[in-house]
C-alpha positions in Angstrom: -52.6 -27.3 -2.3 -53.7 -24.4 -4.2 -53.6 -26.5 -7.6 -55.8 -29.0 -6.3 -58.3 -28.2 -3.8 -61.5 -27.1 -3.5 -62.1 -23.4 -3.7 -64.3 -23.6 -0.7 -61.9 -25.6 1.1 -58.8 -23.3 0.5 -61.4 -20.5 1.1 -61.8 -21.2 4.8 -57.7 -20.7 4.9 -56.9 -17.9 2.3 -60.2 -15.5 2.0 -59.1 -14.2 -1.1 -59.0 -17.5 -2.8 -63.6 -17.8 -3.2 -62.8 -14.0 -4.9 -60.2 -14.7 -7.5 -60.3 -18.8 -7.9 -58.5 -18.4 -11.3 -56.0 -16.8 -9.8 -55.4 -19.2 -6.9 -55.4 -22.0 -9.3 -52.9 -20.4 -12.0 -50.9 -19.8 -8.3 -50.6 -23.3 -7.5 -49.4 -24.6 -10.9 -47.4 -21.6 -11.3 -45.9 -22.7 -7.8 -45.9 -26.8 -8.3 -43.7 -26.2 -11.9 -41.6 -23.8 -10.2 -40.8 -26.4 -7.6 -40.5 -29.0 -10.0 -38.0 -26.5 -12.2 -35.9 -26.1 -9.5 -35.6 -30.0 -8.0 -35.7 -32.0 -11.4 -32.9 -30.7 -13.8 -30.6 -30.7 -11.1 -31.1 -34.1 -10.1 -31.1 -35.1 -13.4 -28.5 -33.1 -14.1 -30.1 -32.6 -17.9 -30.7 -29.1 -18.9 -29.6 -27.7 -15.5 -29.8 -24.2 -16.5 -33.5 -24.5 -15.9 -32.7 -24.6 -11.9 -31.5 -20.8 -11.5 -34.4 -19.7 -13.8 -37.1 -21.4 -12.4 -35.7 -20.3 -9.0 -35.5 -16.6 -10.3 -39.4 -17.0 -11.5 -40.1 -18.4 -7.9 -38.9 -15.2 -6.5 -40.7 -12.8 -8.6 -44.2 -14.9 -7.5 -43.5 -14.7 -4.3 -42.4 -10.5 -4.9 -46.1 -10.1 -6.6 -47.7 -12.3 -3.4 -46.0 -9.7 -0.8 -47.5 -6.9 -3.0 -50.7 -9.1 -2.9 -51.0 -8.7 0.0 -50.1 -5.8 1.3 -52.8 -4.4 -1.4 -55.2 -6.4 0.7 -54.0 -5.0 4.0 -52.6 -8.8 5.2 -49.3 -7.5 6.1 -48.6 -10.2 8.7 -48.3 -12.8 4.9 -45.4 -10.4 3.9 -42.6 -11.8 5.7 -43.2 -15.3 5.1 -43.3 -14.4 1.3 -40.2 -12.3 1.6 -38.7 -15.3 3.3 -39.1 -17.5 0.5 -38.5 -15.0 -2.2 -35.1 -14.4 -0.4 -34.7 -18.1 -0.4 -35.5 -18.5 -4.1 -32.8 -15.6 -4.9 -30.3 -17.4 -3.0 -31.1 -20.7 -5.0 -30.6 -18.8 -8.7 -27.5 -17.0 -7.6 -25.7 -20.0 -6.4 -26.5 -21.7 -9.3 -26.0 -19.0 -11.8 -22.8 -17.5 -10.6 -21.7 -19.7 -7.3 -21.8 -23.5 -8.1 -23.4 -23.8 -11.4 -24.8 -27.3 -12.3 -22.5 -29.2 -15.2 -25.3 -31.4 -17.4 -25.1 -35.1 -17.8 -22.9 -35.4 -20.9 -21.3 -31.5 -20.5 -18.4 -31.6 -22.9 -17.0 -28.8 -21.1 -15.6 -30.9 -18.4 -13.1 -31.4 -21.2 -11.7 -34.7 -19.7 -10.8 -36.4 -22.9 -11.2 -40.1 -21.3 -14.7 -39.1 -20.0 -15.7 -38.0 -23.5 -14.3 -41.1 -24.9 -16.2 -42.9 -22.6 -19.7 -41.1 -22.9 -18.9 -41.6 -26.9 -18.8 -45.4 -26.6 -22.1 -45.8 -24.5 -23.7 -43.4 -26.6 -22.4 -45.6 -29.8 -25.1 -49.1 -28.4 -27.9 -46.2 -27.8 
């Protein structure tokens, strides 16, 4: 929403956004990669260490929004922000620390038939 839309469109919803509208936009594609960081590597399952991190960078933009706005006096935003913040810190931990994510073709499963098999599909590639 914030990537794409008008300014004077998302202006009618977030009054801040006509003031700053390189700010809303570098918001919005900070917001969509995040999202995408988080979903993608872990249903891919390639490079899933990207997951917890692009979690953890979810939470700190939506730290900097609650400050945001309570700079701006719109306290009734915090909470929600907080929310998801909280939300994105539960995200990185579990997959930092709780259940991390193997990757695709992660030796360290150290099943010597699964390598074996991985090394014969990779061998036609």
């Amino acid at each position: 929403m914030k990537a794409t839309q008008p300014i004077e469109k998302l202006a009618t919803q977030l009054p801040w956004a006509a003031q700053v509208p390189a700010l809303v936009r570098f918001i919005g594609i900070s917001e969509l990669l995040g999202a995408t960081g988080v979903l993608l590597p872990a249903l891919l399952r390639i490079k899933p260490i990207i997951t917890p991190l692009a979690a953890s960078g979810l939470a700190l933009i939506m730290l900097l929004a609650s400050v945001f706005h309570l700079f701006r006096g719109e306290v009734s935003n915090v909470p929600m922000t907080i929310i998801l913040g909280l939300i994105a810190l539960f995200v990185a931990w579990g997959r930092f620390k709780k259940r991390p994510i193997k990757g695709r073709y992660s030796i360290a499963n150290n099943n010597p038939e699964e390598v074996r098999r991985l090394a014969k599909v990779d061998s036609f590639i």
